[in-house]
C-alpha positions as CSV (number, residue, x, y, z in Angstrom):
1,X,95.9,46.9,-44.5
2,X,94.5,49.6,-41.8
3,X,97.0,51.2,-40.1
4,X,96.4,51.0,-36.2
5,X,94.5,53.9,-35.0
6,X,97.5,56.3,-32.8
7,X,95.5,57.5,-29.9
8,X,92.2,59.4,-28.8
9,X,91.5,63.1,-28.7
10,X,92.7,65.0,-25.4
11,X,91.0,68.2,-26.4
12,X,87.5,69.4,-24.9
13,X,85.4,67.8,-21.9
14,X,84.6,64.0,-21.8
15,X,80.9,63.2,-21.9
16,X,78.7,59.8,-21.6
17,X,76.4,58.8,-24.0
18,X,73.8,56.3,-24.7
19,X,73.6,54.2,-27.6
20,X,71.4,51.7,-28.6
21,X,73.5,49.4,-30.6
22,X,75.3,46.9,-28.9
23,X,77.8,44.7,-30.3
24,X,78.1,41.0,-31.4
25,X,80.2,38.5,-30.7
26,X,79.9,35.6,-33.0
27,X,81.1,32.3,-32.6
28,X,83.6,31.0,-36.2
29,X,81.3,28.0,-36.0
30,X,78.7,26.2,-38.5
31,X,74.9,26.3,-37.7
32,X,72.1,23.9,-38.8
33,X,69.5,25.0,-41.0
34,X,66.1,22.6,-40.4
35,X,63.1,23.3,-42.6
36,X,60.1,23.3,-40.5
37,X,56.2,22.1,-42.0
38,X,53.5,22.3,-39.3
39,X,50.1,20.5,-40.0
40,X,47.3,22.0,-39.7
41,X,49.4,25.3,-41.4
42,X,48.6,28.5,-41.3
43,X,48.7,28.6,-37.6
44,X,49.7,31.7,-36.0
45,X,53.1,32.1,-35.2
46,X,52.7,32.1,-32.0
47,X,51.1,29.2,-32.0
48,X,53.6,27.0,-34.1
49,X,56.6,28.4,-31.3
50,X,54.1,26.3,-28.9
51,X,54.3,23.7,-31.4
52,X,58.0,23.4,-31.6
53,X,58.6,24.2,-27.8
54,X,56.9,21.5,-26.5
55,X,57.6,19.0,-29.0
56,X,61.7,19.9,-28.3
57,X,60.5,18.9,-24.9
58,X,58.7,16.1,-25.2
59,X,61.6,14.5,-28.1
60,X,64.4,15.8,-26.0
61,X,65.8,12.2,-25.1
62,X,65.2,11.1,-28.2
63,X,66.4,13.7,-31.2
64,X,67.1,17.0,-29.2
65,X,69.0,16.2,-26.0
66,X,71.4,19.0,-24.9
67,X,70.2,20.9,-28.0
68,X,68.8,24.6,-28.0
69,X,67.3,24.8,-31.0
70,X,66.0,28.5,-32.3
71,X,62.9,29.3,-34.2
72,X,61.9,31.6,-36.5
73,X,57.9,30.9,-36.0
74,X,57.6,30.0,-39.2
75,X,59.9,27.5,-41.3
76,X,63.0,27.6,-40.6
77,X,65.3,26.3,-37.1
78,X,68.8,26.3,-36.6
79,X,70.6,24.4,-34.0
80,X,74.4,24.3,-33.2
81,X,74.9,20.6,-33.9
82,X,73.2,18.2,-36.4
83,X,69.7,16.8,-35.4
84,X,69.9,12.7,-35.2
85,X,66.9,12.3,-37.7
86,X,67.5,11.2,-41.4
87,X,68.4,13.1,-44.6
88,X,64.6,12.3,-45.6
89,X,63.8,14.1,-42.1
90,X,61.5,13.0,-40.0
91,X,57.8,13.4,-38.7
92,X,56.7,13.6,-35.5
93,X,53.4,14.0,-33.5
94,X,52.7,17.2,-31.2
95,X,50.0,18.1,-28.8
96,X,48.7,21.4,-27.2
97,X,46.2,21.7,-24.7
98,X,43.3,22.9,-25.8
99,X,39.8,24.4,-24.6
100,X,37.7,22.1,-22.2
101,X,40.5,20.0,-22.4
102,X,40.5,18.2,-25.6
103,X,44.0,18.6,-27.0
104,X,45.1,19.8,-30.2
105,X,47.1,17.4,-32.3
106,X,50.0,18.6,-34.7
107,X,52.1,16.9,-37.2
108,X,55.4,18.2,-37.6
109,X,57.8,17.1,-40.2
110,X,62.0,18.4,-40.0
111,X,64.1,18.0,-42.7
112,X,68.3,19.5,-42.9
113,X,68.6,21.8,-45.5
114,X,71.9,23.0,-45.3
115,X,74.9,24.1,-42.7
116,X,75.3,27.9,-42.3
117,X,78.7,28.9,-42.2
118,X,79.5,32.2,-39.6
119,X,82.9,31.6,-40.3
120,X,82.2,33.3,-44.0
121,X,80.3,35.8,-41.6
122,X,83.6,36.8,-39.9
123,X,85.1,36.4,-43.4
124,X,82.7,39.0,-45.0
125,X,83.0,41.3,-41.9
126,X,86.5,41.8,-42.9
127,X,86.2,42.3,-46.4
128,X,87.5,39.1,-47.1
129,X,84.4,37.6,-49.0
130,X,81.7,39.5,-50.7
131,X,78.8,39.2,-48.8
132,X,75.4,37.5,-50.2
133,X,71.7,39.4,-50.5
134,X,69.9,39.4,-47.7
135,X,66.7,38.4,-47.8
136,X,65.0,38.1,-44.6
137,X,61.0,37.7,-45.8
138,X,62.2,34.6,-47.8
139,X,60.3,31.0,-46.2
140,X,63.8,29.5,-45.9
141,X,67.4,31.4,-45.7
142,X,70.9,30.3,-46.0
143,X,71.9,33.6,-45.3
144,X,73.9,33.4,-42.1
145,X,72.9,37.1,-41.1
146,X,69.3,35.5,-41.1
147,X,70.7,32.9,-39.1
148,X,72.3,35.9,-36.0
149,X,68.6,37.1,-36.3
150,X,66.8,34.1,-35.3
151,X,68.6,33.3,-32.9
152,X,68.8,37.2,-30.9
153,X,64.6,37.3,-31.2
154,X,64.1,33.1,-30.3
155,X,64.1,34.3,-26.6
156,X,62.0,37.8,-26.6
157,X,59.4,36.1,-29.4
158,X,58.7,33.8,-26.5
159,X,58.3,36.1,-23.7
160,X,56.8,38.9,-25.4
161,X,54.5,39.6,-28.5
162,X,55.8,40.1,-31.2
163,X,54.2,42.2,-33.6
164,X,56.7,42.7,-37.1
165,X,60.3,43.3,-36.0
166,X,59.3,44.7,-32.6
167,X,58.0,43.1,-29.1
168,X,55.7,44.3,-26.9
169,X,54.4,43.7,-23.7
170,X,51.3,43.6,-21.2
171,X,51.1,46.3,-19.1
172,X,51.8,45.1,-15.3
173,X,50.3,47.6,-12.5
174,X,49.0,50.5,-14.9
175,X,47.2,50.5,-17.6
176,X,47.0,53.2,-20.5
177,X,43.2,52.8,-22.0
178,X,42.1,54.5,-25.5
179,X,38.3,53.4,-25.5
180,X,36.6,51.2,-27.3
181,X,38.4,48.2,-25.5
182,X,41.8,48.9,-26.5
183,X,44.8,50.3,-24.8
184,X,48.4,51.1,-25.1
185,X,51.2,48.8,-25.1
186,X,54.8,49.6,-24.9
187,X,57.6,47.4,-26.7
188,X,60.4,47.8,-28.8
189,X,62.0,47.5,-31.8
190,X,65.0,44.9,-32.3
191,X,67.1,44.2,-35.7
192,X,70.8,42.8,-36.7
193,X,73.0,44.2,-38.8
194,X,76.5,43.9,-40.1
195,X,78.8,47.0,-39.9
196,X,82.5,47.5,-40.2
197,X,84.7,44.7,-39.1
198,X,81.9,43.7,-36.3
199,X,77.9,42.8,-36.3
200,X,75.4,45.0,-34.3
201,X,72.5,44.8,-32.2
202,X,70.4,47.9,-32.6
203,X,67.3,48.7,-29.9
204,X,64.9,50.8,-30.3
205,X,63.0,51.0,-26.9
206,X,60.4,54.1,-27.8
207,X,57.9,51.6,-29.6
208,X,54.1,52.1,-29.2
209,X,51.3,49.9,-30.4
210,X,47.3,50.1,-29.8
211,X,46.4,46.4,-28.8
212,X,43.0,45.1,-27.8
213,X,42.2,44.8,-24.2
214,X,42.3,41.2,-22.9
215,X,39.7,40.7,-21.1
216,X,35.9,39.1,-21.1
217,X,34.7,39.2,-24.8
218,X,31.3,40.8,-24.2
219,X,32.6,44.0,-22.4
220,X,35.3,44.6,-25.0
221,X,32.9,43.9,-27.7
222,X,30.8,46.5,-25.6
223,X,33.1,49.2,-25.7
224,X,33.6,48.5,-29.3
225,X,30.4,49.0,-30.0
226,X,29.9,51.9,-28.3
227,X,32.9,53.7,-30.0
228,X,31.1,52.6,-33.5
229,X,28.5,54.4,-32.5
230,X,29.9,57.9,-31.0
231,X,32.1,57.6,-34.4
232,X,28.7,57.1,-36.4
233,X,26.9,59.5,-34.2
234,X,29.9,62.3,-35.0
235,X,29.7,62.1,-38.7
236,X,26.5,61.6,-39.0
């Protein structure tokens, strides 16, 4: 047992700080791990969150209903109550649009692969239960830490790019150029971890990353060029 903490310090001068860790308040409920298998594969993941968006969409009367499932963009989805589909799972057909408007069929195939307990979260949080490795770069994760991470980047990896464990984002109304058709964009850095007694939310909002200028092919490919060249010319 911890004994209750008496009071707060009274001497010196009060201050404010930021942080950038927030904390997390899970639920003591069981999640749904899904194993996801997109055909054709090795689709960006950008793509295969289009994949499963619209295809929770257009299946929404029929599997998903008032389900919010979460993706990881890759193989695994969790949702907060069991899918109707069988324990064989089940495979389902998915279009995009695509360019000149000839759509891109998909194939997409779910099968349950196990319930992910945050009640032996809490437990662990506590020191109740020893906690199990973590292994977040593995296809599929029981891990329910995995699970908290999904489900806090589902939402930014949709409305930003994400790029590794951060996201970035366009620049609206000013624009930061490098040459050679590529420019600055800002982002941050977003990650989960457990602490004492309580999980965090850490934010790292200083994040940088040198992106390609969206644009007309030819004039980026241009300026491209032309920094080849000046490179060339310098060494040369």
């Amino acid at each position: 047992m911890v004994p209750r903490r008496p009071g707060y310090g009274t001497m010196g001068k009060p201050i404010k700080l930021l942080a950038n860790c927030f904390q997390v308040e899970i639920p003591k409920i069981d999640v749904y791990l899904y194993e996801v298998d997109i055909k054709p594969d090795k689709c960006p993941r950008r793509v295969n969150r289009e994949v499963v968006d619209s295809m929770v969409q257009h299946f929404k009367v029929t599997i998903f209903g008032d389900r919010r499932p979460v993706y990881d963009g890759k193989r695994s989805l969790y949702t907060a109550n069991p899918l109707p589909v069988a324990t064989t799972g089940v495979d389902l057909d998915v279009t995009l649009p695509g360019e000149g408007g000839k759509d891109r069929p998909f194939k997409v195939s779910i099968k349950f692969v196990s319930r992910v307990s945050w009640h032996l979260l809490h437990e662990v949080l506590t020191g109740r239960t020893l906690p199990e490795p973590l292994e977040l770069d593995k296809p599929i994760s029981t891990n329910p830490v995995h699970a908290v991470d999904v489900v806090l980047r589902h939402l930014p990896s949709m409305k930003y790019t994400p790029v590794g464990r951060s996201f970035f984002s366009a620049p609206e109304g000013y624009d930061h150029p490098l040459g050679g058709g590529r420019e600055v964009w800002f982002g941050f850095h977003q990650s989960v971890r457990p602490a004492m007694w309580k999980m965090m939310l850490n934010i790292d909002g200083k994040g940088t990353k040198t992106i390609f200028r969206i644009g007309q092919l030819i004039p980026v490919l241009r300026a491209c060029v032309c920094a080849c060249v000046c490179m060339c010319a310098v060494y040369i």
